[in-house]
C-alpha positions as CSV (number, residue, x, y, z in Angstrom):
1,X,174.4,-8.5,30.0
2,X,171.2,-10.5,30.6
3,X,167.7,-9.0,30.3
4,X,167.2,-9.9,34.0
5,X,170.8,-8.2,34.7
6,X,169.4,-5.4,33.3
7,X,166.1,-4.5,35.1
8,X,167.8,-5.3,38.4
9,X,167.4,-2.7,40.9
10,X,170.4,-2.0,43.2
11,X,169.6,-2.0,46.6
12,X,169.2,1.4,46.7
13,X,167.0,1.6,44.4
14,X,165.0,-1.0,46.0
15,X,165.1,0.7,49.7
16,X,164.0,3.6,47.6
17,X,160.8,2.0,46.5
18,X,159.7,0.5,49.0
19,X,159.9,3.5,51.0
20,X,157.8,5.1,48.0
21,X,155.3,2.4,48.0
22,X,152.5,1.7,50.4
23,X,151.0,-2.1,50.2
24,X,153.0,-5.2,50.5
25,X,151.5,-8.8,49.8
26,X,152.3,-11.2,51.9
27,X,151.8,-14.7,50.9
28,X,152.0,-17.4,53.3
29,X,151.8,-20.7,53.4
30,X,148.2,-22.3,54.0
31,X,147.5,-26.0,55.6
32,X,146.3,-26.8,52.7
33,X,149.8,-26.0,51.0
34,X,148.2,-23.2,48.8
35,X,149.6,-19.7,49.4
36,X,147.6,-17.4,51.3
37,X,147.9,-14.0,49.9
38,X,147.2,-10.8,51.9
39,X,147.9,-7.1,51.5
40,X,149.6,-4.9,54.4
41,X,150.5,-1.6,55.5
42,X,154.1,-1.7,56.6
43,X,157.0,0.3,57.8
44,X,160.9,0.0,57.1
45,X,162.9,-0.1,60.0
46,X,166.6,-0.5,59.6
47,X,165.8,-1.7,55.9
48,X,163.9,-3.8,57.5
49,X,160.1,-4.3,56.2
50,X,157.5,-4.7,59.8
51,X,153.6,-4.9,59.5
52,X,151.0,-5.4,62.0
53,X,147.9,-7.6,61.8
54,X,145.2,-9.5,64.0
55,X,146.5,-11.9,66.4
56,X,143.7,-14.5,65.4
57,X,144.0,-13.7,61.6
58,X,144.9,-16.3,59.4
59,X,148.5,-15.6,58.2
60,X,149.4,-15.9,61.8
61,X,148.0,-18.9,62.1
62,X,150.0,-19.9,59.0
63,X,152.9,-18.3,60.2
64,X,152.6,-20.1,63.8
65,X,153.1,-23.9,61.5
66,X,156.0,-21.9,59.2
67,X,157.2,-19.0,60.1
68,X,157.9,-18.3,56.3
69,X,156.6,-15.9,54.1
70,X,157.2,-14.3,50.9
71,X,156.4,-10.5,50.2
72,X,156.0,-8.4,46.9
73,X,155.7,-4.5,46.6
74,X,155.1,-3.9,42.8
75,X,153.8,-0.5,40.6
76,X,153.1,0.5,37.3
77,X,150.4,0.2,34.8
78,X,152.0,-0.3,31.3
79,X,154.7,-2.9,30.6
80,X,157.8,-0.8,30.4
81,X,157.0,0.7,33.9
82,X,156.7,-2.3,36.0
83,X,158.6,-2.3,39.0
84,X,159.2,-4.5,42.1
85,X,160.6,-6.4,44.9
86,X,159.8,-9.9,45.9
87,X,161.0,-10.8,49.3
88,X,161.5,-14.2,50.5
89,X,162.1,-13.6,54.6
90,X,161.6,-15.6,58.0
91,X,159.3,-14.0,60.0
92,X,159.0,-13.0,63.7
93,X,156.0,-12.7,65.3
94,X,155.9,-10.2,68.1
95,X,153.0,-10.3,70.8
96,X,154.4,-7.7,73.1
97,X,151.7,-5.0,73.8
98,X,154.2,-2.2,74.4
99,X,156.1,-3.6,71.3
100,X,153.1,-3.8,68.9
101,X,151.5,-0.5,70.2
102,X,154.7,1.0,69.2
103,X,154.8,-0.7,65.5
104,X,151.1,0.3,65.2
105,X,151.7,4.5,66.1
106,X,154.8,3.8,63.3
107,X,152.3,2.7,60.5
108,X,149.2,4.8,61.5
109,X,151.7,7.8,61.5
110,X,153.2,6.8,58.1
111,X,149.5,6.3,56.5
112,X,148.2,9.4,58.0
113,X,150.8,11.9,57.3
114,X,152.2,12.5,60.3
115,X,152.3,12.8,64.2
116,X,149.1,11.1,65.6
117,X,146.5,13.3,67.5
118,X,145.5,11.8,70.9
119,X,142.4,9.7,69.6
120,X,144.1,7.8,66.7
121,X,146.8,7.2,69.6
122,X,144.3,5.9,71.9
123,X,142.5,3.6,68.5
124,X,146.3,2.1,68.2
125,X,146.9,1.3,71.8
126,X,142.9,0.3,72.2
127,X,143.9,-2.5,69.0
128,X,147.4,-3.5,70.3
129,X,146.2,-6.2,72.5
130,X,144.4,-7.4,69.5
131,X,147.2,-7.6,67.4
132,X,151.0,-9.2,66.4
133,X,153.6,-7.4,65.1
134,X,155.6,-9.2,61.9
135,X,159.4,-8.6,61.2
136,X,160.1,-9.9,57.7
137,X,163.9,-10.9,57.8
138,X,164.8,-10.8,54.2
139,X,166.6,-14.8,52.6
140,X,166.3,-13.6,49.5
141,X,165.3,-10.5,46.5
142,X,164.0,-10.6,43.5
143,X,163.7,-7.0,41.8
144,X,163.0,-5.4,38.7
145,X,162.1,-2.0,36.8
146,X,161.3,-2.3,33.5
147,X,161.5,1.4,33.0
148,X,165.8,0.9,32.8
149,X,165.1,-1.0,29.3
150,X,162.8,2.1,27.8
151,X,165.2,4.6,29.3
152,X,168.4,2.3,28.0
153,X,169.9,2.9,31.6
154,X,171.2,0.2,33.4
């Protein structure tokens, strides 16, 4: 079995951590034809990964010439516990207020802990109009965990 075989998460394992984790980057693809690199809060729906950003931010922009985008979630500090998933998805950008407001009460409620009180509902409908949603639809994984070759389970 091949090194790479080995640290392979199964998919499981990588709905598991990205659950877990709480930043995605999200690289896009510039004008210029240099990736443009950006961290996000996100959700999982359906397996799914969904962020939120500013309408007039510039990995929409990006996104509005190529609707492309690859994503990575990665932890650990020492070599043998690296662990990650690289996505490579199409992405759909959502402009619906009702839709977005919706996305934004799903992430504030993840970060926060927890059911929203009525400000921080009002703060996420207040942004909404300001804001896209982004639905990452995966093309293609890349994962890895490092801590199945110090553990010798894979």
């Amino acid at each position: 079995m091949s090194r790479r075989a080995q640290i392979r998460m199964s998919d499981e394992e990588a709905l598991a951590f990205l659950e877990e984790e709480r930043t995605v980057v999200c690289a896009t693809n510039g004008r210029d034809g240099l990736p443009h690199l950006m961290p996000l809060w996100y959700v999982l729906r359906e397996g799914q990964l969904w962020a939120w950003t500013f309408t007039k931010s510039q990995k929409v922009r990006n996104l509005e010439r190529d609707p492309r985008a690859t994503l990575q979630v990665e932890a650990g500090t020492r070599y043998d516990e690296l662990r990650g998933v690289m996505l490579k998805t199409d992405v759909s950008v959502h402009r619906e207020t009702g839709t977005v407001a919706a996305l934004g009460e799903e992430i504030f409620s993840r970060y926060g802990g927890g059911e929203l009180n009525d400000d921080a509902r009002a703060m996420v409908h207040a942004q909404a109009p300001k804001r896209v949603g982004l639905q990452f639809a995966e093309r293609e994984r890349a994962t890895w965990d490092h801590r199945k070759l110090a553990t010798g389970v894979y």
